[in-house]
N, C-alpha and C positions, 0 to 999 in steps of 0.2 A: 566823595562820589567822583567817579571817572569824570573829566569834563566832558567826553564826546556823550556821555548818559544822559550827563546834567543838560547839553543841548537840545538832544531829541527829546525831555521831557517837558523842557519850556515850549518848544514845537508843538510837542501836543497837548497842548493847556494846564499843563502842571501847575500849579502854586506852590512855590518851594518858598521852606524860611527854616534855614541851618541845616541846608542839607536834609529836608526831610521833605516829603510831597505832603501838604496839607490837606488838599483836594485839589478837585479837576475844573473848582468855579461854582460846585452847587453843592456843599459841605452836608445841607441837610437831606436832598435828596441822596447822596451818597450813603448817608449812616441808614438812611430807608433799606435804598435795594440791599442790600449785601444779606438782607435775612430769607431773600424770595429770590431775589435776580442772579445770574452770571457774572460775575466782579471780576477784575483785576489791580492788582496793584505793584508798586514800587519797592520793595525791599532794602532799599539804603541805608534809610534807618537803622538795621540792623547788621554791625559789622562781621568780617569773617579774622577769625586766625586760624594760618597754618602752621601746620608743626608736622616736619621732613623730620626725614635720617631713618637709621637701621635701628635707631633705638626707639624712635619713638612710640610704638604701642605700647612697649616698656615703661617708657617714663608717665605716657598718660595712667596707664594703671596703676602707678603709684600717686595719682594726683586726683583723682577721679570720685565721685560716689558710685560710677556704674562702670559694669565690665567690658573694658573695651575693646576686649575678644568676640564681643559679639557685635563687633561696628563692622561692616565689609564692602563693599558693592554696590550689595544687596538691601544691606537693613542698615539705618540709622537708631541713632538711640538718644535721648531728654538723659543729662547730669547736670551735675554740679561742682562747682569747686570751693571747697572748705577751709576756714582756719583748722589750729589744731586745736581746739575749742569747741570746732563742729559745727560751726557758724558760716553758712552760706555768704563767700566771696560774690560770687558770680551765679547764674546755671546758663545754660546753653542744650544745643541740638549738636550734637558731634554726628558726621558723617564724612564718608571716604568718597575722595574721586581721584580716577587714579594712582600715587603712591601717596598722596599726600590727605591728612586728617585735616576736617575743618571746626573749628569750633563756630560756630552763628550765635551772637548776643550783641547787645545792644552799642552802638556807638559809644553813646555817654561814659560806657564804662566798660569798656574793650582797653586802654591806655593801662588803666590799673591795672588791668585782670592780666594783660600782655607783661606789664613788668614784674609783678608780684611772680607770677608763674614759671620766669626766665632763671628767675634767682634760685631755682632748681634745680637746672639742666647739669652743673656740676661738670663730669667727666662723662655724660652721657652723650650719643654722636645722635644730637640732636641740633634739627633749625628751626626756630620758632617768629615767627614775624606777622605783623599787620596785613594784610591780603586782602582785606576790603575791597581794595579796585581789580582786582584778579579776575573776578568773576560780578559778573551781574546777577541778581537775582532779583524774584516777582514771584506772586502769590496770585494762584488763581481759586476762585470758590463759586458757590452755587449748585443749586439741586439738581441741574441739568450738565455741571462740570464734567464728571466723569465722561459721557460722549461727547460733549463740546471738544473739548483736549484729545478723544482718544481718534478725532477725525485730523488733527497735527500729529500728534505723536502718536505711532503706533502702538506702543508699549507703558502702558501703565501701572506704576503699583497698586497690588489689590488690598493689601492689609495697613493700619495705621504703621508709620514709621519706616513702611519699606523703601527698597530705592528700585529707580531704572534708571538706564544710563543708554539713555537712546542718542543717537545723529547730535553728540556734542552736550545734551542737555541731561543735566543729573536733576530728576524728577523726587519729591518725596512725599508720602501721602501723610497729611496731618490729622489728627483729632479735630472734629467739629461736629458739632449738629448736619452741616452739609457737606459733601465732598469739600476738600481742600488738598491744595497742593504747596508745594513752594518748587522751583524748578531753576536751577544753576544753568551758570553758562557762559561762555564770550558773547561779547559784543554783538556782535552783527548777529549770529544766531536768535539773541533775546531780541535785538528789535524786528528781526523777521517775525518771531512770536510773537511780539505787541502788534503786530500790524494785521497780524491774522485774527487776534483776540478780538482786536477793535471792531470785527466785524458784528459781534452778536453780544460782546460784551462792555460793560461798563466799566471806566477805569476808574478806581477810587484813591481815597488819602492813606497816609499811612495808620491814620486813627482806626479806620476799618479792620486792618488785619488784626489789632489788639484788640478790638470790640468782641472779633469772634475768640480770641485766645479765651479773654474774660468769660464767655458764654463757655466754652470747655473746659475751665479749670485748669487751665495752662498759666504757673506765675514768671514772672518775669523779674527779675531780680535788677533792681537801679540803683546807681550809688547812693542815691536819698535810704534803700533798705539792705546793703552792704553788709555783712554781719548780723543783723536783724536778727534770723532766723535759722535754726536745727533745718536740716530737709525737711523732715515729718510734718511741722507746724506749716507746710507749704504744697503738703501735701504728694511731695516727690516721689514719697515710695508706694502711693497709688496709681500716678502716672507712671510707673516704669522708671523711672528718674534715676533709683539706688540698688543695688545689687548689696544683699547679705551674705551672699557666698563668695567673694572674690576676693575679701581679703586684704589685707593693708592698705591704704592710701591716707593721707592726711584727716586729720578728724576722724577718723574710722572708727576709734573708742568710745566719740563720746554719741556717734550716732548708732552704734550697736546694740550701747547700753539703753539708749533711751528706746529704741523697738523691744530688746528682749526683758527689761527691768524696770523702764521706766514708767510713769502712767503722764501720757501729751495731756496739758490743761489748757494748749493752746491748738487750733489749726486753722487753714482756708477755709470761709468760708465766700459761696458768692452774693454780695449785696447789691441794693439800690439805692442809690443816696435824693431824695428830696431837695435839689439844688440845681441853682441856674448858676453858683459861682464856681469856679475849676476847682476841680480835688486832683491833688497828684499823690504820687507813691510817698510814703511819707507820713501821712495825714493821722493826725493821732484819732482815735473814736472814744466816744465819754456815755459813762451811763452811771445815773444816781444810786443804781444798785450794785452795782460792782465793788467786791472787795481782794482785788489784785490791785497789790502794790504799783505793779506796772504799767497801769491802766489796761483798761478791757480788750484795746487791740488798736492795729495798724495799717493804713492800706498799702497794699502790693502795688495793683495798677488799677489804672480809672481811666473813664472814656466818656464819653455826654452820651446819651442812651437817646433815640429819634423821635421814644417817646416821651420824652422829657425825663431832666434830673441826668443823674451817672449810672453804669454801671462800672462795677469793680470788685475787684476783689479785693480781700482784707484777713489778716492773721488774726484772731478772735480769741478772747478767753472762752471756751466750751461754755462754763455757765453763763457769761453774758451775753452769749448766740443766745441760749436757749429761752432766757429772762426778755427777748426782745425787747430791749427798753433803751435802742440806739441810737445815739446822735455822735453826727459831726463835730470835734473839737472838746466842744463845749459844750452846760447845759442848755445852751442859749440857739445849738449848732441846727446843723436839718437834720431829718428825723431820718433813721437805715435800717431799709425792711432786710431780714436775710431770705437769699430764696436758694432753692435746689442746684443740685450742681450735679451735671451728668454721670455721674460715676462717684457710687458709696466708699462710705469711709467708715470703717469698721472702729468702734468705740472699745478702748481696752477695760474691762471693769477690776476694780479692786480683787 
């Protein structure tokens, strides 16, 4: 995190532990409002890479699940980066501000994803580097957002995923139950925006903006789930995530195969876990009925839910979603209701 960021957040009541904003001092009133109120928040947590040069659309498209001819300006776009196995390294939010492409994911595993990815570049007249501190960014949300924000910034994006690139600030609209945004930027620009926010809005922890990912079906890839996961079983190619048309990039075979040939016995679903102790990414789930070898599933990402217990999301064997008979861990674990997830996932049948 930039230090001059890191100053003006302790200034204004942050709780920061690793570089990340936990809350503003009142954790639970926080996870409250972010489902009714105006929020804002910190974005550190999740880091940026850029990747310069005349080749680089080039090279992203050979490295990519989605086509990154359709990145500009304008529109941003949800990928992924694969073994050659097909096995999800990473995913991210790829978006352009001026000549340079940014990758957005997460801290924890920005280091691997930056080096694993470099070992590519080859002969290609590419730069690829950490850029985390380059730019500031914050995540605004709430029912009331769209004119809250459109009385600072005149120009907003109207559709999920697009961009504007107004007075210094590269704007992008997110998937949510409520308006959201996420909004790049220098320095002094973003803290003149927190200043104005502060006015009618509440700043929250970084746990918030994942609360709502959780609630839209958005995963989040951690080095705890590294490999874990095909796109599909993550539900990427219903988010817009993977492109079938675009043609070679790493993995491409074995995620083709599994859309066009394969039948997924595993994918996201969104649950609630019956728990006061932390669930992270990771977390194995257990059911007396399950006959997968590999056990019935995994979770993605997890949050404490306001009104008690977790949400989270989790990669599930199909039958033992539908067997609802889920626990944590063990059979001894808490118990995990599955519930809906805003956007249908079309079942392949035999």
């Amino acid at each position: 995190m930039k230090p001059e960021w890191l100053n003006f957040l302790i200034d204004a009541g942050a709780e920061i532990e690793n570089n990340q904003v936990t809350s503003f001092g009142n954790l639970q009133r926080e996870q409250r409002v972010i489902h009714s109120g105006l929020t804002f928040c910190d974005l550190s947590h999740q880091g940026l890479i850029s990747i310069d040069g005349e080749d680089a659309a080039d090279f992203l498209q050979g490295q990519l699940t989605n086509d990154i001819r359709d990145v500009s300006d304008q529109h941003s776009q949800l990928s992924a980066y694969c073994t050659h196995k097909g096995r999800m390294l990473a995913n991210f939010r790829v978006f352009k501000r001026g000549e340079s492409f940014y990758l957005r994911l997460p801290q924890s595993i920005l280091e691997s994803t930056l080096k694993r990815i470099s070992m590519f570049i080859l002969m290609s007249k590419v730069s690829i580097r950490d850029a985390s501190n380059a730019l500031v960014r914050i995540g605004v949300s709430g029912p009331e957002a769209d004119g809250q924000l459109a009385d600072i910034i005149p120009e907003l994006p109207l559709k999920i995923d697009d961009i504007t690139q107004v007075n210094g600030y590269t704007v992008i609209k997110c998937a949510g139950s409520i308006p959201r945004y996420e909004i790049y930027g220098e320095l002094e620009p973003i803290k003149t925006l927190w200043g104005q926010l502060d006015v009618n809005a509440a700043p929250v922890g970084a746990g918030c903006w994942e609360v709502q990912d959780i609630m839209a079906g958005i995963p989040t890839i951690y080095p705890e789930t590294s490999e874990s996961f095909v796109p599909q079983m993550t539900n990427m190619h219903v988010i817009n995530g993977v492109s079938f048309q675009k043609g070679c990039y790493t993995g491409q075979e074995v995620v083709a195969r599994m859309q066009y040939l394969g039948k997924l016995k595993r994918r996201m679903f969104r649950i609630h876990i019956e728990t006061s102790e932390e669930v992270k990414a990771g977390d194995s789930l257990y059911s007396d009925d399950s006959t997968s070898g590999q056990g019935p599933g995994q979770i993605v990402s997890a949050q404490a839910d306001y009104e008690g217990g977790y949400a989270a999301l989790a990669v599930i064997n199909i039958a033992d979603a539908e067997a609802d008979n889920l626990r944590l861990h063990d059979e001894n674990g808490a118990r995990i209701s599955v519930k809906t997830l805003p956007y249908a996932v079309e079942e392949k049948q035999n």
